[in-house]
C-alpha positions as CSV (number, residue, x, y, z in Angstrom):
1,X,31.8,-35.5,9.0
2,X,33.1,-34.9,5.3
3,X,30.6,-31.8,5.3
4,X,32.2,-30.4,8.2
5,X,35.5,-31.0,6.7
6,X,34.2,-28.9,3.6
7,X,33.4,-25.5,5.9
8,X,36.6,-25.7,7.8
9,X,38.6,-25.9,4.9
10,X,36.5,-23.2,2.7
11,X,36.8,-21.0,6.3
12,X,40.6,-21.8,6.0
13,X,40.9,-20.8,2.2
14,X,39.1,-17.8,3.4
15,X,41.3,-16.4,6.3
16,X,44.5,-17.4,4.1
17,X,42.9,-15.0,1.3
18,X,42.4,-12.0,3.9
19,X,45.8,-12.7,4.8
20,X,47.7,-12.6,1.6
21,X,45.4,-9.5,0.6
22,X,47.1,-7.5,3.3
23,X,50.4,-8.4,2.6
24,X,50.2,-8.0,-0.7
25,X,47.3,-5.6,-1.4
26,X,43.8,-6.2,-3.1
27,X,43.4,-7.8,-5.7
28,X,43.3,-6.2,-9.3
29,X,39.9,-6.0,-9.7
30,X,39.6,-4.5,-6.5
31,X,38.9,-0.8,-8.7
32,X,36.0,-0.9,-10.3
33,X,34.8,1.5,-12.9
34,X,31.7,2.5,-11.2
35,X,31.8,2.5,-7.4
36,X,29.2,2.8,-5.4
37,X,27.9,6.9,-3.8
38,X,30.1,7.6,-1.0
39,X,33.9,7.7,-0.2
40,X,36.2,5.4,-1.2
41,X,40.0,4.9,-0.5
42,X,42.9,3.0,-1.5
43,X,46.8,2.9,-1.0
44,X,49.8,2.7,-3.7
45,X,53.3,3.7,-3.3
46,X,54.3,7.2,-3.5
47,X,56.3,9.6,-5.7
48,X,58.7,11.9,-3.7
49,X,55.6,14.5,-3.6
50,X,53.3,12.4,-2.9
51,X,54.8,11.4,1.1
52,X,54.1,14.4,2.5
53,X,51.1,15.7,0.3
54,X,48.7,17.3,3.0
55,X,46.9,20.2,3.9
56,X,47.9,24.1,4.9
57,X,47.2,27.1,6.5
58,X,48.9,30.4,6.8
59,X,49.4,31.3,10.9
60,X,51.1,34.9,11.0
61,X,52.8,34.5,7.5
62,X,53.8,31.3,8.0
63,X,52.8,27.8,6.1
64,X,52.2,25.1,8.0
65,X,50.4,21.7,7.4
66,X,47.7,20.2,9.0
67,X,45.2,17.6,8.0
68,X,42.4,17.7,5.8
69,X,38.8,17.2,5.6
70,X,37.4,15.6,2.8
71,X,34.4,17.1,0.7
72,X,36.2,20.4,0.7
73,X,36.9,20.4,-3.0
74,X,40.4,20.3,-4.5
75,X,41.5,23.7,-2.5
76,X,41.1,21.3,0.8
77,X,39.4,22.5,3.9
78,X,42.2,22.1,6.7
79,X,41.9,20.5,10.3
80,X,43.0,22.8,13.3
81,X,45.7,20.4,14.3
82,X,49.5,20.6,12.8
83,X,50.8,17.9,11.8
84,X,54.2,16.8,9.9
85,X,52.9,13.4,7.5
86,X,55.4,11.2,6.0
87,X,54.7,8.0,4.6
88,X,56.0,6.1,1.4
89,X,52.5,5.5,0.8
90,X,49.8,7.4,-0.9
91,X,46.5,7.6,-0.2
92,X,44.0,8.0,-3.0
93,X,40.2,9.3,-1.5
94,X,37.0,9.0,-4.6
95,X,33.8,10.7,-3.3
96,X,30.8,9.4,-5.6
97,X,27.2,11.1,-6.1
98,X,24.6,9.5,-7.6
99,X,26.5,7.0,-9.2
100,X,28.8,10.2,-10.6
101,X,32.5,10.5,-9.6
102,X,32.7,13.9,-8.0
103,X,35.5,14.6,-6.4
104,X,39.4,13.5,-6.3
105,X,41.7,14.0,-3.1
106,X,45.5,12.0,-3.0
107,X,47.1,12.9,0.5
108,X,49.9,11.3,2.1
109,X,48.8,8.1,3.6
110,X,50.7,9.9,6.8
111,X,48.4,13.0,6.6
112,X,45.4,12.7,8.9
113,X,41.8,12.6,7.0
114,X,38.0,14.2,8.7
115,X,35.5,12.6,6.6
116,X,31.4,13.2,7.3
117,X,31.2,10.0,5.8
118,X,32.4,6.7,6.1
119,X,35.5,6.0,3.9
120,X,35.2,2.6,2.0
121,X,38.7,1.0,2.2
122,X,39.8,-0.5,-1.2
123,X,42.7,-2.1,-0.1
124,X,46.0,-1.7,-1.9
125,X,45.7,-2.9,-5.8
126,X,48.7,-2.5,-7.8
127,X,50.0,1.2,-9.2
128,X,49.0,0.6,-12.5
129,X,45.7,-0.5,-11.7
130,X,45.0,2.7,-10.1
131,X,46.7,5.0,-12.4
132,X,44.4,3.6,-15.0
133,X,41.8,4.5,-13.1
134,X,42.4,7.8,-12.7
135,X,43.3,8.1,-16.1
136,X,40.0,7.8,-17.4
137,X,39.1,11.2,-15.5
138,X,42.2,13.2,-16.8
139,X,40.6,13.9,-19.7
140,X,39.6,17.7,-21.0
141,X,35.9,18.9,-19.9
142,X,35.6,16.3,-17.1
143,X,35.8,18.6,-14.5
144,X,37.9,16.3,-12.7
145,X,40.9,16.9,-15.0
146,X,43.3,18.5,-13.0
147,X,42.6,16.4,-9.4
148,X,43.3,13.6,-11.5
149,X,46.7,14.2,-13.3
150,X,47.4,15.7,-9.5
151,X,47.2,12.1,-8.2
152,X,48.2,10.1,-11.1
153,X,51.4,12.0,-10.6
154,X,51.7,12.0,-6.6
155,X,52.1,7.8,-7.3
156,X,55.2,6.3,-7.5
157,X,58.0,8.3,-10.1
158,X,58.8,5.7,-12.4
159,X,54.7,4.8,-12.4
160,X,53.5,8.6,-12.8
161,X,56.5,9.4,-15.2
162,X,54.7,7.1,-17.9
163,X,51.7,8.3,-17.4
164,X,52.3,11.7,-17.5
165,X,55.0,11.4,-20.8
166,X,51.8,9.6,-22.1
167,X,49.2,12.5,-21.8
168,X,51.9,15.2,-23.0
169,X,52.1,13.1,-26.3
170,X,48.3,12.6,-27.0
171,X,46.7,15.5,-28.5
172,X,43.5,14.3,-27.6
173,X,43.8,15.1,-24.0
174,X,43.4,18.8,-24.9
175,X,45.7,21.6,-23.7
176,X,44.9,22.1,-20.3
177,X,45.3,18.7,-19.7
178,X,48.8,18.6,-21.7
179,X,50.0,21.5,-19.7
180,X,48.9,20.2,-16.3
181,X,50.4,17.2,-17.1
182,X,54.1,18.7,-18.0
183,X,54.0,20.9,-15.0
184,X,54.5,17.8,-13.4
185,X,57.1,16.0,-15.5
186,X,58.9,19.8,-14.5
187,X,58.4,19.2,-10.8
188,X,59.8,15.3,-10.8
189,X,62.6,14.2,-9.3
190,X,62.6,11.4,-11.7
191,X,66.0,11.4,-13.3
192,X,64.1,10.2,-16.7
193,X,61.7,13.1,-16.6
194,X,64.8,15.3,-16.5
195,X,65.6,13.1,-19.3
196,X,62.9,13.2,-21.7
197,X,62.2,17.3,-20.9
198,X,65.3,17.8,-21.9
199,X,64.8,15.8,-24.9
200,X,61.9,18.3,-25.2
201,X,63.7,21.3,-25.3
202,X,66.7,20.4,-27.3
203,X,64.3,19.2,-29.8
204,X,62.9,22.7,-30.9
């Protein structure tokens, strides 16, 4: 009797964890530094670019957004189906190759997603969490450099501000990295980004 007691309440502390990780996201180890080959996925808040980050096409000189199918590199391969995503979440997709991160995508959690693949879902661990974890790719040479300050800065403003102020004032970053990264302070409507660019410019 006391050792059916046991496995009810350890399949009670179970369900209650499931529970409280979707209300309140996965917990902060849910991002580990090496993930397993294939496609993973996880949710943050997002900036003001980041709700309706999607895919586009051009139909008789007009833009208009679709969806997206992953594995088609940072350009995005489209789908045929138009679609108008808005969501105040953000969706961040990791494909990994043998043990190798090799691509980047962070679409509106609003904008519909082909994969070829399964997509591992990873929950929703906390912005900084998953900033820091794309931090670790925006660095020059990586070949991942630019996907990844593209995300970091599609997260939340006040989140991606800090990061972003961060890898403008480290000259080990390298240029590229530096420039990407101020493009998108420029492109904030983040009233401290405004703030500290101007900061920038009255300074020289």
């Amino acid at each position: 009797m006391a050792a059916l007691a046991q496995d009810l309440l350890a399949l009670a502390l179970t369900v209650l964890l499931s529970l409280v990780q979707a209300a309140y996201g996965a917990p902060a180890g849910a991002l580990a530094a090496d993930l397993a080959d294939g496609w993973h996925s996880w949710e943050v808040p997002a900036g003001t670019s980041g709700r309706r980050a999607c895919c586009h096409n051009v139909h008789g000189g007009k833009v208009g957004t679709t969806g997206c199918r992953l594995g088609g590199g940072s350009g995005g391969v489209t789908i045929d189906s138009d679609c108008e995503p808005a969501s105040d979440l953000l969706r961040v997709y990791v494909f990994v190759a043998d043990g190798d991160v090799a691509e980047i995508r962070a679409l509106s959690a609003g904008c519909p997603v082909e994969a070829a693949s399964p997509v591992r879902d990873l929950g929703r661990p906390p912005v900084a969490d998953s900033i820091a974890w794309l931090d670790r790719h925006a660095v020059a040479g990586s070949g991942l450099a630019d996907d990844a300050v593209v995300a970091i800065a599609l997260h939340d403003d006040a989140a991606a501000f800090a990061a972003l102020k961060g890898m403008v004032e480290d000259p080990r970053r390298g240029m590229d990295v530096r420039e990407q990264a101020l493009f998108w302070l420029a492109h904030s409507d983040n009233d401290e980004a405004f703030r500290y660019l101007d900061r920038l410019l009255s300074s020289r």
